[in-house]
C-alpha positions in Angstrom: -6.4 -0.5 18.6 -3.9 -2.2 16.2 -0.1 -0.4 16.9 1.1 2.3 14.5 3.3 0.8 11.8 6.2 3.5 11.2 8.8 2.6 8.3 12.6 4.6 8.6 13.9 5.7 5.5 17.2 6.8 5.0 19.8 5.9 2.1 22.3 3.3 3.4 19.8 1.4 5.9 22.5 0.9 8.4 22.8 3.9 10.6 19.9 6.0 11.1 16.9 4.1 9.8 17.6 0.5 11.9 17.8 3.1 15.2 14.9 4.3 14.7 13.3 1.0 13.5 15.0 -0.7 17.1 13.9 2.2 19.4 10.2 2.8 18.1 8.9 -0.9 19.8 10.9 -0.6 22.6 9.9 2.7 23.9 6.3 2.3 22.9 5.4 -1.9 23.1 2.6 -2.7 21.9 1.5 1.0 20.4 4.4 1.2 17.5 5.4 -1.1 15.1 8.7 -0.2 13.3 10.6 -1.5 9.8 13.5 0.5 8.2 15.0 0.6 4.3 17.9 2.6 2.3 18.0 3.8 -1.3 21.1 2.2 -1.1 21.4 -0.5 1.4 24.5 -0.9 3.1 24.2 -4.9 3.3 24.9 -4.5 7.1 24.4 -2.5 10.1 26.9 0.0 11.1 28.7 -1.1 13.9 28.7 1.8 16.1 24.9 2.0 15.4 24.9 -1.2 17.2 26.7 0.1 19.9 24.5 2.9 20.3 21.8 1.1 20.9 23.7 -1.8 22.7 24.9 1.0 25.5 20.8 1.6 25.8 19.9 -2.1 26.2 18.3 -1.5 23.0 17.8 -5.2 21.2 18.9 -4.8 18.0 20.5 -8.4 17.0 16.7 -8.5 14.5 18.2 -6.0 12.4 19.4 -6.1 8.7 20.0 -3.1 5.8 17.7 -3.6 3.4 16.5 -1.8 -0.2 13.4 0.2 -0.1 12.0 -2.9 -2.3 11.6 -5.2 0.6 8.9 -3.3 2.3 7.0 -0.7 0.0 4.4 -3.9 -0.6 3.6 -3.9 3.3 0.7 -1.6 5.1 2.2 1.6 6.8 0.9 4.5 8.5 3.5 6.8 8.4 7.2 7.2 6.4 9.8 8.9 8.1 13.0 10.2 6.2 16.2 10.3 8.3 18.6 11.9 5.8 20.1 15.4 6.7 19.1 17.5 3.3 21.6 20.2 5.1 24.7 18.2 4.3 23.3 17.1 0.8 22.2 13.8 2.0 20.1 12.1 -0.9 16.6 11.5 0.8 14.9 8.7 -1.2 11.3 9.0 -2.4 8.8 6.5 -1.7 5.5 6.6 -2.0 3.1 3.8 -0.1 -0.9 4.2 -0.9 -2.7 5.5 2.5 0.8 6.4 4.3 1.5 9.5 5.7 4.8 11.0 5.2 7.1 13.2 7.3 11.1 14.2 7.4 13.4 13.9 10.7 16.5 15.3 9.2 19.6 14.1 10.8 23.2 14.1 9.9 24.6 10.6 9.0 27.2 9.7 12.0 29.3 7.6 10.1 30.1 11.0 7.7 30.6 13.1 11.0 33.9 14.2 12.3 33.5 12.5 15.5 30.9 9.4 14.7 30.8 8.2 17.9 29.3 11.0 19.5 27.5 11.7 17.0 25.5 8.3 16.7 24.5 8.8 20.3 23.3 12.2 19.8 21.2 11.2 16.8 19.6 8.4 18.4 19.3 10.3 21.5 17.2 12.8 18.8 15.4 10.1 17.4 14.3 8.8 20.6 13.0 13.2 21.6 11.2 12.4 18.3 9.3 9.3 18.8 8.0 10.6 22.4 6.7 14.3 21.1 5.3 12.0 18.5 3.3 9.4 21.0 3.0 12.2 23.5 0.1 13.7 20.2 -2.1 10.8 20.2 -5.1 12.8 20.4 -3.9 14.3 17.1 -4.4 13.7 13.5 -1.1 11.3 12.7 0.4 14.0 10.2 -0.3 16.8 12.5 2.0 14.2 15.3 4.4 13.7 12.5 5.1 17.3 11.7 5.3 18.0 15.8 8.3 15.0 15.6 9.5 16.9 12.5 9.9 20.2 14.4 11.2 18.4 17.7 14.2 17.1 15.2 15.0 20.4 13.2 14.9 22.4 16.7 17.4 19.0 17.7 19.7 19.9 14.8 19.7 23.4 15.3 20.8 23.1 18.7 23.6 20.5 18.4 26.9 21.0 17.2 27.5 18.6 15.0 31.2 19.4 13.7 
């Protein structure tokens, strides 16, 4: 069976999205496949994203902030949306023929009053999200989406984020 292709969306490409896009293969070789784009790329990962996922042995020297433009033409199964719509974080739109589509909301660390923390939290969230999401397989892919997507509002709910 050919490996899930997820794409991260979020709108700077340099925080949220490239976590998720550097966690997915890692925790799940083999199964997932992972790419990540912004609304409005950043042109470069955040640096604390980096360290995030530097502090979990995470590789992440592959990744790059890109526009949504670069990958809408490839095949994906599903399109997660990282922005936090609590905070009035734009969530960009994007439509891919035979993709599934789903919403993680979290808050954008760089924005937060302590980003450090915050960026390990989030991908720390991210990470809860992926493994509810594998942990479905027997599922239809959007009922395994929207079991992620309650994983990460429950996540949000519970963390204090100020």
């Amino acid at each position: 069976m050919p490996p899930l292709r997820l794409l991260f969306v979020c709108t700077g490409n340099s925080a949220r999205s490239l976590m998720a896009e550097a966690l997915a293969p890692q925790l799940f070789p083999g199964q997932l496949e992972a790419g990540s784009a912004g609304s409005s790329p950043a042109g470069k990962p955040h640096p604390l994203a980096l360290a995030a996922l530097k502090q979990h042995g995470i590789p992440h020297e592959h990744l790059t902030s890109k526009g949504v433009d670069a990958v809408q033409d490839q095949p994906w199964d599903v399109i997660v949306t990282l922005c936090d719509g609590a905070q009035a974080d734009s969530c960009p739109g994007l439509s891919i023929s035979g993709a599934i589509t789903t919403h993680w909301g979290f808050p954008d660390p760089p924005a937060a009053k302590d980003p450090e923390g915050c960026f390990e939290r989030v991908c720390g969230g991210i990470e809860q999200c992926l493994r509810i999401f594998m942990a479905q397989a027997d599922r239809p892919l959007a009922e395994r989406a929207n079991a992620a997507a309650a994983v990460a509002e429950r996540f949000c709910m519970a963390e204090n984020w100020a």
